[in-house]
PLY file of the C-alpha trace (Angstrom):
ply
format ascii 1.0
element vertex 466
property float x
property float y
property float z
element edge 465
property int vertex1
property int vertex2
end_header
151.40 121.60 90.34
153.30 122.82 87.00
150.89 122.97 84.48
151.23 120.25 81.88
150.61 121.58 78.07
149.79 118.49 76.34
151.97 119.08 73.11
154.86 118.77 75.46
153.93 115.54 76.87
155.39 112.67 75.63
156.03 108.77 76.60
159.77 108.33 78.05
160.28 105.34 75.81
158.46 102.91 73.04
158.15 100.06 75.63
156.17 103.11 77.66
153.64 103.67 74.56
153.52 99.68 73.60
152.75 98.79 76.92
149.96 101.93 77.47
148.26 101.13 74.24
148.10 98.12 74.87
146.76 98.23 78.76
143.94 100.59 76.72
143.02 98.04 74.25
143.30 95.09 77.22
139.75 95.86 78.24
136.28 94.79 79.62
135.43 93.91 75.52
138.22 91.47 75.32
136.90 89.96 78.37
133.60 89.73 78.00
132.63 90.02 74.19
135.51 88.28 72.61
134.80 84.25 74.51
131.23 84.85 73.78
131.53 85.82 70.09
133.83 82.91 70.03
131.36 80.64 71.67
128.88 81.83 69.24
130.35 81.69 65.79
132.18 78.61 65.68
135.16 78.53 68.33
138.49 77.79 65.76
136.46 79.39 62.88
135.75 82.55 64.51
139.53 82.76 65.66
140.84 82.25 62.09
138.91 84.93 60.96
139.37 87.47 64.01
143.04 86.88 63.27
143.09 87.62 59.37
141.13 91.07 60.32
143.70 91.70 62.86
146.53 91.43 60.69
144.39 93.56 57.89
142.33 95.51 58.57
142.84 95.64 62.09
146.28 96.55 61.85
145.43 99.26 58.90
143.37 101.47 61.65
145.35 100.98 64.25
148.40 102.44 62.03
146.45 105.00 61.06
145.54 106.71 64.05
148.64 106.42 65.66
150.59 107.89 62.65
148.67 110.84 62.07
148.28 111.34 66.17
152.23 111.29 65.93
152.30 113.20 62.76
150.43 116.36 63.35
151.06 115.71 67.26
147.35 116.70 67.80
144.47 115.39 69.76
141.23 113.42 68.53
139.81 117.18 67.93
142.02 119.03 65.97
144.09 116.52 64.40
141.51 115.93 61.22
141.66 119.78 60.74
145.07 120.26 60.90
145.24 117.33 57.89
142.45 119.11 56.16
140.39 122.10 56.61
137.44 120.70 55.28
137.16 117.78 57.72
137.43 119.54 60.88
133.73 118.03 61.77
135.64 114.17 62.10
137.47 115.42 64.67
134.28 116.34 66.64
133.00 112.88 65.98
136.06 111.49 67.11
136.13 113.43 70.33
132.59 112.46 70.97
133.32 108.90 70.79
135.60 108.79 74.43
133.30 111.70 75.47
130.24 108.97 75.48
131.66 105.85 76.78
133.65 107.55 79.73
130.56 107.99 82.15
129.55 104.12 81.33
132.38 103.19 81.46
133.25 104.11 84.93
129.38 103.23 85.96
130.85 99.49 85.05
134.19 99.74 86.80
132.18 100.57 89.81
130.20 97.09 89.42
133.76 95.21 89.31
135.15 97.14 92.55
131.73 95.99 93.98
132.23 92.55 92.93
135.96 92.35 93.71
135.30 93.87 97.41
132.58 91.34 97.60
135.15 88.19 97.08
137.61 90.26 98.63
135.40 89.91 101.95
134.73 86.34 101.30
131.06 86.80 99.87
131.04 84.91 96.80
128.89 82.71 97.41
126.36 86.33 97.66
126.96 87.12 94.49
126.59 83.96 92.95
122.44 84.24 93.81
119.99 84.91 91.03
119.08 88.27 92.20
122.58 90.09 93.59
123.59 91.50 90.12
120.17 93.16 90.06
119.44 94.23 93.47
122.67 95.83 93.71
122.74 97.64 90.24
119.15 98.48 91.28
119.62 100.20 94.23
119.83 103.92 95.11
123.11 104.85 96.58
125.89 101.69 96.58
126.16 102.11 92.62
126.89 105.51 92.79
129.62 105.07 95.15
131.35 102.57 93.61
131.07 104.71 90.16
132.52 107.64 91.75
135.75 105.59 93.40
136.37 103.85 89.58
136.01 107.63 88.49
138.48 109.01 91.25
140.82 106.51 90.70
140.96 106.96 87.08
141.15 110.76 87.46
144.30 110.80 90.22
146.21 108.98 87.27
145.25 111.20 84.80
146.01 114.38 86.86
149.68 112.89 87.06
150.25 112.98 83.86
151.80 110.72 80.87
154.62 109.58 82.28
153.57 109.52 86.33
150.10 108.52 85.90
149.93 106.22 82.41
152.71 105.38 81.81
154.04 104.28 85.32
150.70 102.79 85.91
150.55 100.48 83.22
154.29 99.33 83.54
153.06 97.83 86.67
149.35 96.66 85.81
149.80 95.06 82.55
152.53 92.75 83.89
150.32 91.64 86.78
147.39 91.40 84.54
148.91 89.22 82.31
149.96 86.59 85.20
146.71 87.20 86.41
145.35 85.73 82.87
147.50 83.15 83.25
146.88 81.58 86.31
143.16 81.65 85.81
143.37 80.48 82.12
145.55 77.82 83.65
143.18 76.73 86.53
140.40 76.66 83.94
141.84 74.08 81.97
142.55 71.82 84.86
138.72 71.99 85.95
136.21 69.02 85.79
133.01 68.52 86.91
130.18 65.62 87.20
126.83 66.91 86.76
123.12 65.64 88.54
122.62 63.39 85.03
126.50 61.79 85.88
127.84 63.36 82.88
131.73 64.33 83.33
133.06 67.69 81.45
136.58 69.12 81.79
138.07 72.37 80.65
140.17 70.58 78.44
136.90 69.43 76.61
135.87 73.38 76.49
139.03 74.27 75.41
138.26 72.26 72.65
135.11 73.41 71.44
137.13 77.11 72.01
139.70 76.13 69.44
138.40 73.74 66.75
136.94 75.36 64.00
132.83 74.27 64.15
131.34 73.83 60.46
127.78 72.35 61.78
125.07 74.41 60.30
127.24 76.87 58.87
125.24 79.18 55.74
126.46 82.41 53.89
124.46 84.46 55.89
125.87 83.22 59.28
129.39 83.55 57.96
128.61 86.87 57.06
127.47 87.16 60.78
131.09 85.79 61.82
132.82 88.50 59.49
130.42 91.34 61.19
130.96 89.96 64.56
135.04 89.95 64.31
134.88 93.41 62.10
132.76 95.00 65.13
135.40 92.69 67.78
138.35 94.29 66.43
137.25 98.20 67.87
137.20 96.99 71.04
140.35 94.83 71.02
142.64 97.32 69.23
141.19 100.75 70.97
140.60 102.48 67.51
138.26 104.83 66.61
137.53 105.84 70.15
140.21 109.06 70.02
142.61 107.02 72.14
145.32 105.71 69.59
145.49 109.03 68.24
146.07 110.51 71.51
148.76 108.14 72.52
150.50 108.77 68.63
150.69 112.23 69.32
152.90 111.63 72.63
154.90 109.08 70.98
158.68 110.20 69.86
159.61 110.88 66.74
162.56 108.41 66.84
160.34 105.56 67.81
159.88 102.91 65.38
156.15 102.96 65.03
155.99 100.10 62.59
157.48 97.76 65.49
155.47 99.37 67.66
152.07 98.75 66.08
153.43 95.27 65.07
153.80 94.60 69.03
150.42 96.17 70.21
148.79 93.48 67.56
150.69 90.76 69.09
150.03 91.54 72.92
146.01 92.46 72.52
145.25 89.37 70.38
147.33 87.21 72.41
145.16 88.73 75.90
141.92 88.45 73.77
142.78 84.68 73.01
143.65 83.92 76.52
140.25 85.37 77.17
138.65 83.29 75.68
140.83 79.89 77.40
140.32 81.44 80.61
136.45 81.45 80.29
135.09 79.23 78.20
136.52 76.39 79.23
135.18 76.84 83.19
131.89 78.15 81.42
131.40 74.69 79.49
132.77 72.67 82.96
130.13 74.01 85.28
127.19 74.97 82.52
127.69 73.05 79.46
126.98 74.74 76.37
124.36 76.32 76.87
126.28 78.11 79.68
128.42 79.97 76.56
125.13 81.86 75.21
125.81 85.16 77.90
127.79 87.63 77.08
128.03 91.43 78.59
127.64 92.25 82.56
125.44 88.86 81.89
128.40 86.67 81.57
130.64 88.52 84.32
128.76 89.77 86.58
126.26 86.51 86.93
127.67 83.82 85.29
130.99 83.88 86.01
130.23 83.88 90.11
128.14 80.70 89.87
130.87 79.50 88.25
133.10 80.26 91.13
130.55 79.18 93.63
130.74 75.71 91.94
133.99 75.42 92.29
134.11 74.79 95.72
136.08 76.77 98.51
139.03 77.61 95.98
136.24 79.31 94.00
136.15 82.18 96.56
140.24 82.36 95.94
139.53 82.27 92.21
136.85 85.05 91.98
139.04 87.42 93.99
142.10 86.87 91.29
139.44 87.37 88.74
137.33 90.12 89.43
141.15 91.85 90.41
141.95 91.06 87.12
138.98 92.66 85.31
139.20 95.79 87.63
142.93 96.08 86.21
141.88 96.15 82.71
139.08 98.60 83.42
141.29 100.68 84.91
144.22 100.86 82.37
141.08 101.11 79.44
139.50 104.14 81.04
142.76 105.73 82.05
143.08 105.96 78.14
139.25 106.69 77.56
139.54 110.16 80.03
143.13 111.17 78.34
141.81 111.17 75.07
138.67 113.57 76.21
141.38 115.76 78.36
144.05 115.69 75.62
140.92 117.10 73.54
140.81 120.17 75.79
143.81 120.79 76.68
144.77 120.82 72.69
141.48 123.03 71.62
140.98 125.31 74.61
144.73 125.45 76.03
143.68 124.13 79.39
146.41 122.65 81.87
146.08 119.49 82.79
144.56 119.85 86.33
141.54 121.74 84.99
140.85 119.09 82.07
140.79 116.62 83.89
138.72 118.20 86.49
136.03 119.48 83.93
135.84 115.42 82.20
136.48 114.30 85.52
132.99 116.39 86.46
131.23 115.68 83.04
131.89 111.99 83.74
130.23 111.89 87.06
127.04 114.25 85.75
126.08 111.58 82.85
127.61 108.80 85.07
124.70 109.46 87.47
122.39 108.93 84.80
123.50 105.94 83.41
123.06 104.68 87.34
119.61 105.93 87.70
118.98 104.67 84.38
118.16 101.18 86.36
116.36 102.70 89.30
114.45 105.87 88.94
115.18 107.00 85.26
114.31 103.41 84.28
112.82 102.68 80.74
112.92 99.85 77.57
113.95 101.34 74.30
114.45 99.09 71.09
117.41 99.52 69.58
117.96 99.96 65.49
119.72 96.69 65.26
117.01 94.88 67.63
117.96 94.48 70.94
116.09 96.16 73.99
118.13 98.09 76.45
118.47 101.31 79.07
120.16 104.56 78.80
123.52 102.54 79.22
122.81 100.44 76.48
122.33 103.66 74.02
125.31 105.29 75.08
126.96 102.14 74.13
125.06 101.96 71.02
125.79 105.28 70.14
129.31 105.28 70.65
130.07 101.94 69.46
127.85 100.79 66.90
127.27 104.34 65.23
130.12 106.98 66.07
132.68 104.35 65.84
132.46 102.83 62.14
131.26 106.10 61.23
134.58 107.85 62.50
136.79 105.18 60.81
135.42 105.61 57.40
135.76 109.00 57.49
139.73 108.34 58.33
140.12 106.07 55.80
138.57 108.19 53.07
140.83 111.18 53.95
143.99 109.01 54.20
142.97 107.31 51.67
141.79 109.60 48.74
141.86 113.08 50.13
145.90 113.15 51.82
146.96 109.87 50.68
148.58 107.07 52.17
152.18 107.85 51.71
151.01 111.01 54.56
151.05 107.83 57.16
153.58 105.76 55.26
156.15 108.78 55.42
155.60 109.34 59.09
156.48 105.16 59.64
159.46 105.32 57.32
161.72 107.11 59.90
165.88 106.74 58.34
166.85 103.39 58.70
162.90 102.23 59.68
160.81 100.57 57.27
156.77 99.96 56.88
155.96 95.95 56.59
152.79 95.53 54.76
152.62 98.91 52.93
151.40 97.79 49.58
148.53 95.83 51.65
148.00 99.32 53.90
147.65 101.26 50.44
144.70 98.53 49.16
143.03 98.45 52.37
143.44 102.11 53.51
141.48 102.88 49.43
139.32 100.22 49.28
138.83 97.28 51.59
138.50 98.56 54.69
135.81 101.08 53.79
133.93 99.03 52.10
133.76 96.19 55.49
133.28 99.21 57.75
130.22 100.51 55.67
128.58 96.97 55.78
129.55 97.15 59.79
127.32 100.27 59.54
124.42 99.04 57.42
125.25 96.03 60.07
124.39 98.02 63.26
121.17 99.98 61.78
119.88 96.28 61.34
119.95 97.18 57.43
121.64 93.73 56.89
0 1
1 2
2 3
3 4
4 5
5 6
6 7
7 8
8 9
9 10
10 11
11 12
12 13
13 14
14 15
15 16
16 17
17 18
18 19
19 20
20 21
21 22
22 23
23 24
24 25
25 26
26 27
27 28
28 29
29 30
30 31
31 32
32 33
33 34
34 35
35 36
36 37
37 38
38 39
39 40
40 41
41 42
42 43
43 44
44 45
45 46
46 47
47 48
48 49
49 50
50 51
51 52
52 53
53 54
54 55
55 56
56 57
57 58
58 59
59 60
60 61
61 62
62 63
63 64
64 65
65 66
66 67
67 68
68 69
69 70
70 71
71 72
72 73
73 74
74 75
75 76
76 77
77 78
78 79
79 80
80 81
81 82
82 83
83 84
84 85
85 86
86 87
87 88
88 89
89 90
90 91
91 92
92 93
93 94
94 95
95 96
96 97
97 98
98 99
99 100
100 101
101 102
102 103
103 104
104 105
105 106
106 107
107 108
108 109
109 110
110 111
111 112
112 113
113 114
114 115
115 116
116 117
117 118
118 119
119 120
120 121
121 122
122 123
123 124
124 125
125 126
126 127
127 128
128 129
129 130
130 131
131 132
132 133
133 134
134 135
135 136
136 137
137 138
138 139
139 140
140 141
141 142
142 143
143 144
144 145
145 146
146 147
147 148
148 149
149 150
150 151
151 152
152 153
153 154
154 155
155 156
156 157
157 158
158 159
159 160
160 161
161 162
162 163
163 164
164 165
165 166
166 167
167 168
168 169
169 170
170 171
171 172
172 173
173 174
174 175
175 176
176 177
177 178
178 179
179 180
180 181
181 182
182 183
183 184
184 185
185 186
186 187
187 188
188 189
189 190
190 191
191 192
192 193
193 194
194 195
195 196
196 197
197 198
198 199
199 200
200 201
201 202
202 203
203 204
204 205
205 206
206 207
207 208
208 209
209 210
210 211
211 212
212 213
213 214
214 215
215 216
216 217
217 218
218 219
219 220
220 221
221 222
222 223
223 224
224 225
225 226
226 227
227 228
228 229
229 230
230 231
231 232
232 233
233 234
234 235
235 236
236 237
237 238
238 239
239 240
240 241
241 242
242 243
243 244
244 245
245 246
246 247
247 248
248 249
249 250
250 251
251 252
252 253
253 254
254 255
255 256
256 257
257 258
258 259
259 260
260 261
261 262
262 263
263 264
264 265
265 266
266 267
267 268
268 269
269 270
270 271
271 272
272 273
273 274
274 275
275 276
276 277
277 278
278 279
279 280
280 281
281 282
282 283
283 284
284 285
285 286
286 287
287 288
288 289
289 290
290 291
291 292
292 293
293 294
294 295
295 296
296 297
297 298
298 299
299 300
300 301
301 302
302 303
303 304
304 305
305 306
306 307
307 308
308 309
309 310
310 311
311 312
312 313
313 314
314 315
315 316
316 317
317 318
318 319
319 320
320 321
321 322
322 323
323 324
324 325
325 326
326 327
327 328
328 329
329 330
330 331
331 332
332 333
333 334
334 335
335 336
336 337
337 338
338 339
339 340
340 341
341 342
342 343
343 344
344 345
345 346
346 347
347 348
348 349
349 350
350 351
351 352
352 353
353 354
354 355
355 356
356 357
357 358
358 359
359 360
360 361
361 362
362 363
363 364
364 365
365 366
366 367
367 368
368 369
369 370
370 371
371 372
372 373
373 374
374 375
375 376
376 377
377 378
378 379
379 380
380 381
381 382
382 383
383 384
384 385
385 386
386 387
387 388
388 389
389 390
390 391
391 392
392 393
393 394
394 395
395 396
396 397
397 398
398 399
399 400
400 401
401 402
402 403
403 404
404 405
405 406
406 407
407 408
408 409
409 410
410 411
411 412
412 413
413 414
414 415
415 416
416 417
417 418
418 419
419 420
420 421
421 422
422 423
423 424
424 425
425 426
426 427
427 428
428 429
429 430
430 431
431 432
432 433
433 434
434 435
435 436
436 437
437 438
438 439
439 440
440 441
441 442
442 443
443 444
444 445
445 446
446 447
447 448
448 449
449 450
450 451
451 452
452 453
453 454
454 455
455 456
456 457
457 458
458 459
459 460
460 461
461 462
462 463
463 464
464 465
């Protein structure tokens, strides 16, 4: 195979990097965090505020890191460097963030091919019981195996490269996904259901309770919750500060209009993240009722979701296979985009080809992978986390990596955009001839001073501080 230096790759059109950036940011968060968080804080109200940070501070990171990846054409690593000497350590940070959530990552990929074979085979009703989620993820060898198959299947598309592997794949995944979305968003909101007490509840009903802004209760402190909650929501819906975006920049063309591009990534990911939420909240509050909306995690996918199916009927065997093929498609096109930005990394630093990258993340992946896996057999153990929940070795390399790496590497970008290089560095890279920058005067006030300020508190946030 030709080796593939990465500061020749490039996508073969914008539609190529809208649509990959966007199958990256189309993810297991948006699935699983974003209803629940909605559920939680308010249904309407917590939408009207997720979409204000989207369009702010949202869109002022996600700019960012795809202007200076595009700028300096540089990976995660050496792209802080090459902006300034004395910041070379950010892109370490950066790196590290991909670097962590890779071997988890594809530990949970391997629960949805489990899941999805299991449905597949016409054994939902098996994972609907109490005890399947934790026998299986439990046991000594079938977690493994499914982790390794996620992991192989993301590394054959990253061995093919940016336009082969990516690219191609998410032309034909995202498409698919988003029917997918529909169909089951669509079913959901047709559902009704008559419970042992006689009481009647429709999706419609749950729709409902998804969209109209709840006020009941509602205190300074637990609004402040709301603004953490879509501050923290935003990470995982947009893919930035994880390396990726700035990855993706740097193989975007220079004659791209990145402005429209960014504009469009916005558009798709909070459109996916709403239909989320209408896709499972509504046959959450049929079959469960409120209290059904209180799980969130593997908790609300991997054991809610098939008694949901169960419930359902025979179509809910029909159902759970067009779901759980749904989630493994977004897994897939996120951790595509988690590996390139850790290969991109080496191949950039150390002048690697792609083949042995890949192979040496590919390996890395499965070494900590196999941790995370024993981490609920034979490396078991409880550890309290700083911001007070209790959880495994998965849920510190999540902690790490999102709650702690991830604010911490977007502060750092917005203090050397913002006072060390300036914004015009980004707003010159955007403003192609004949291509302007909507928003700039809000980019410059955000980029200085806003968005530093809400991703400190996000910190303070996570330590359990505030």
């Amino acid at each position: 195979m030709e080796s593939e230096k990465k500061n020749k790759s490039t996508f073969s059109s914008t539609f190529g990097f809208v649509i990959a950036a966007a199958g990256s940011a189309v993810g297991l968060g948006n699935i699983w965090r974003f209803p629940y968080l909605a559920a939680k804080d308010g249904g309407g109200l917590f939408l009207l505020v997720y979409l204000i940070f989207a369009l702010t501070f949202g869109f002022t990171l996600l700019i960012t890191e795809v202007g200076i990846g595009r700028k300096t054409k540089s990976s995660p690593l050496t792209v802080y460097g090459k902006l300034s000497k004395n910041w070379k350590f950010l892109g370490f940070l950066a790196s590290l963030v991909p670097a962590v959530i890779l071997p988890y990552y594809c530990v949970i990929g391997g629960w949805v091919i489990q899941y999805f074979i299991v449905f597949l085979f016409g054994n939902g009703g098996l994972a609907a019981s109490d005890v399947y989620f934790t026998q299986f993820i439990s046991a000594n060898i079938n977690p493994l195996i499914t982790m390794l198959l996620f992991l192989a299947l993301t590394t054959y598309i990253i061995i093919r490269g940016v336009n082969k592997g990516i690219e191609s794949l998410s032309k034909i995944l995202m498409p698919i996904l988003f029917v997918l979305i529909i169909i089951i968003a669509g079913f959901s909101l047709s559902l009704h259901f008559t419970d042992s007490d006689g009481i009647t509840r429709t999706g419609i009903e749950g729709l409902m309770i998804y969209l109209i802004p709840n006020f009941d209760g509602l205190t300074l402190s637990k609004f402040f919750r709301i603004l953490v909650d879509a501050m923290g929501q935003l990470f995982f819906s947009l893919s930035v500060a994880m390396g990726i975006m700035i990855t993706y920049g740097s193989y975007m063309k220079k004659d791209s209009n990145l402005s429209k591009s960014v504009n469009q990534i916005e558009i798709f990911d909070t459109l996916v993240a709403f239909l989320a939420g209408v896709m499972i909240i509504p046959a959450v509050y049929t079959f469960s009722g409120t209290e059904g909306l209180s799980s969130s995690g593997p908790g609300l996918l991997f054991v809610t979701m098939p008694k949901i199916f169960a419930a359902m009927g025979p179509i809910g065997g029909v159902i759970g296979l067009i779901f759980f093929a749904m989630v493994l498609f977004a897994a897939l096109t996120s951790s595509i985009s988690i590996m390139e930005a850790v290969v991109s990394c080496l191949m950039d630093r150390f002048n690697h080809d792609r083949l042995k990258a890949t192979m040496i993340v590919a390996v890395m992946a499965l070494v900590f992978g196999t941790i995370v896996c024993l981490g609920y057999n034979s490396l078991y153990f409880e550890l309290t986390l700083p911001n007070g929940t209790v959880g495994q070795i998965l849920d510190l390399f999540d902690y790490i990596s999102n709650s702690v790496l991830m604010p911490l590497v977007s502060i750092g970008t917005c203090l050397l955009i913002g006072w060390k290089v300036s914004p015009n560095s980004v707003i010159e890279e955007v403003e192609q001839p004949g291509i302007k920058m909507g928003r700039k005067r809000l980019y410059i006030v955000m980029i200085k001073y806003i968005a530093p300020v809400l991703l400190f508190i996000l910190l303070l946030s996570s330590f359990g501080i505030i």
